[in-house]
Structures are given as C-alpha cells and as structure tokens.
Residue frames as qw, qx, qy, qz and C-alpha x, y, z in Angstrom:
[[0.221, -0.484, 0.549, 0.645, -1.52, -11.71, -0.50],
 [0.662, 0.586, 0.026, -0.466, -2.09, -11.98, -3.96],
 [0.885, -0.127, 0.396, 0.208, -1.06, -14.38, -6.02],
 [0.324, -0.415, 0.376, 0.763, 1.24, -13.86, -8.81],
 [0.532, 0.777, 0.336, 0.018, 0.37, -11.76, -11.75],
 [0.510, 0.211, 0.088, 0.829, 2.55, -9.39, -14.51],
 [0.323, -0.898, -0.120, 0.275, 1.91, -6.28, -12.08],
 [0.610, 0.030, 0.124, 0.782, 4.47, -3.34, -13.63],
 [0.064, 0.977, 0.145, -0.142, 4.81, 0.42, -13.86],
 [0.587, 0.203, 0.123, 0.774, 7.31, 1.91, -16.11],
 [0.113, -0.955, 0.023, 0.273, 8.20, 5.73, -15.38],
 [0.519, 0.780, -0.127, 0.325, 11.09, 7.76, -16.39],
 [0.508, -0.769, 0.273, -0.277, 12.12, 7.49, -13.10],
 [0.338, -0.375, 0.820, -0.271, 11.99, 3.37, -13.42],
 [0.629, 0.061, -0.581, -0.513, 11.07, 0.30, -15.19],
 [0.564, -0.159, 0.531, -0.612, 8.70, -1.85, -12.43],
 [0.767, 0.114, 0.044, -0.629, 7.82, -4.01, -14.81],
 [0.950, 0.084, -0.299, -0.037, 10.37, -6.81, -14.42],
 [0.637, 0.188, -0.543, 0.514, 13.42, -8.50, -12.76],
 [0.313, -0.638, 0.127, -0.692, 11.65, -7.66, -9.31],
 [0.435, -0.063, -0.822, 0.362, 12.47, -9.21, -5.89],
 [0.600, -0.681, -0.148, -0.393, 10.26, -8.94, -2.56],
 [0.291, 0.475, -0.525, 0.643, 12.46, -7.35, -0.09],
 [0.030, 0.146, 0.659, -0.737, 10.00, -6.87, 3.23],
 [0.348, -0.673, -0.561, -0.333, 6.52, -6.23, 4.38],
 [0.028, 0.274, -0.191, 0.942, 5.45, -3.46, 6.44],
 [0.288, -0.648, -0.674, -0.207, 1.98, -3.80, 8.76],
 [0.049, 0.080, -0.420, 0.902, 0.53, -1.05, 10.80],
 [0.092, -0.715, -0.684, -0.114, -2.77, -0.46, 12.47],
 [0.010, -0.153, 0.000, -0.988, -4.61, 2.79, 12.11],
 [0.011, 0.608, 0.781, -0.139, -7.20, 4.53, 13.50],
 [0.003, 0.150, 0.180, 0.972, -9.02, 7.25, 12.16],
 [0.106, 0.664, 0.590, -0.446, -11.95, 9.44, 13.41],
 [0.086, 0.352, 0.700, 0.616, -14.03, 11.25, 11.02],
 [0.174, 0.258, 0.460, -0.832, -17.11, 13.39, 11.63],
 [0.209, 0.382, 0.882, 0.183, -20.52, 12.82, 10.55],
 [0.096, -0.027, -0.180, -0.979, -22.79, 15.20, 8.88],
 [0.680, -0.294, -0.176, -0.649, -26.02, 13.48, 9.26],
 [0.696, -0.193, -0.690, 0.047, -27.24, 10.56, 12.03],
 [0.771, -0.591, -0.184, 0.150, -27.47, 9.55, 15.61],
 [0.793, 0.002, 0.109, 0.599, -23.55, 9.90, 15.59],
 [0.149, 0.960, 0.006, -0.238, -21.65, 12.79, 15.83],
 [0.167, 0.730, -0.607, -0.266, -18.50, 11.12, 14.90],
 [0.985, 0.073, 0.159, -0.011, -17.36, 7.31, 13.47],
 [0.430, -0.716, 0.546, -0.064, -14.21, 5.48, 13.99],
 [0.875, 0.431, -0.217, -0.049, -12.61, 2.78, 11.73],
 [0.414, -0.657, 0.608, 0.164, -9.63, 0.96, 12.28],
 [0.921, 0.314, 0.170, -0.155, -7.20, -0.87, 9.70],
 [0.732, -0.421, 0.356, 0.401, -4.17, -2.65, 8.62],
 [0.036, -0.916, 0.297, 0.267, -2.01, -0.90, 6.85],
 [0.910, -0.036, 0.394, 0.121, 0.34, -2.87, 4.44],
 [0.181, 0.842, -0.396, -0.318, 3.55, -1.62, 2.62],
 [0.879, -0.326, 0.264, 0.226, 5.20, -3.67, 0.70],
 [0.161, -0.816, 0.391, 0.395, 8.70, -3.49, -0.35],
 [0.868, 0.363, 0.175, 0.289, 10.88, -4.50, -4.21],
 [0.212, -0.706, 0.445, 0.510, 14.09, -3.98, -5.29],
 [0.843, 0.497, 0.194, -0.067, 14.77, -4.80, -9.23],
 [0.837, 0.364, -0.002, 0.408, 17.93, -4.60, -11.23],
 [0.081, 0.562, 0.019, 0.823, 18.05, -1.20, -10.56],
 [0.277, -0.667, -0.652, 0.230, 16.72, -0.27, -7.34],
 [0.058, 0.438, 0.281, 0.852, 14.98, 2.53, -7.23],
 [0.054, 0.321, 0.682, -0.655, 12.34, 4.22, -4.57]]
C-alpha cells in the first residue's frame, strides 16, 4: 500500500479530490499468455495480482 498522499481527480462527473473513505480491496490473480516474435520461445507467460481498490466520498460516485 501506499502511504498517504493528496491523490485527487476532479471530473465533471466528480470531485476525487477530498472527503474520501476506503470502502474495500479487491485482489485477483491473472495469467496472461502472449506470443513472441523473436527467441527460443514461441510464447511467454506472466502471472499477477491484480488490485482494485474501492472510495466512496461525500458524494459517491463510480
């Protein structure tokens, strides 16, 4: 996690850029195959976690 900073995004949608709460966290592992164009390898495989995480602010908004 990161620690706290003033992280915001105002839209027209929404103003992100205060009076936010942390609602949830979200983890998933993926895996994704690819193809290579050069090497040994005709394809390469990666896996990683995935991390969503969720605020609600005065407003909540999506």
């Amino acid at each position: 996690m990161l620690s706290p900073a003033p992280i915001g995004i105002e839209t027209s949608a929404a103003d992100l850029t205060k009076d936010l709460a942390f609602t949830g966290r979200l983890d998933r592992t993926v895996t994704e195959s690819y193809p290579m164009t050069t090497g040994k390898k005709r394809s390469q495989q990666t896996d990683y976690t995935e991390t969503a995480l969720s605020c609600t602010g005065a407003a909540p908004s999506r």
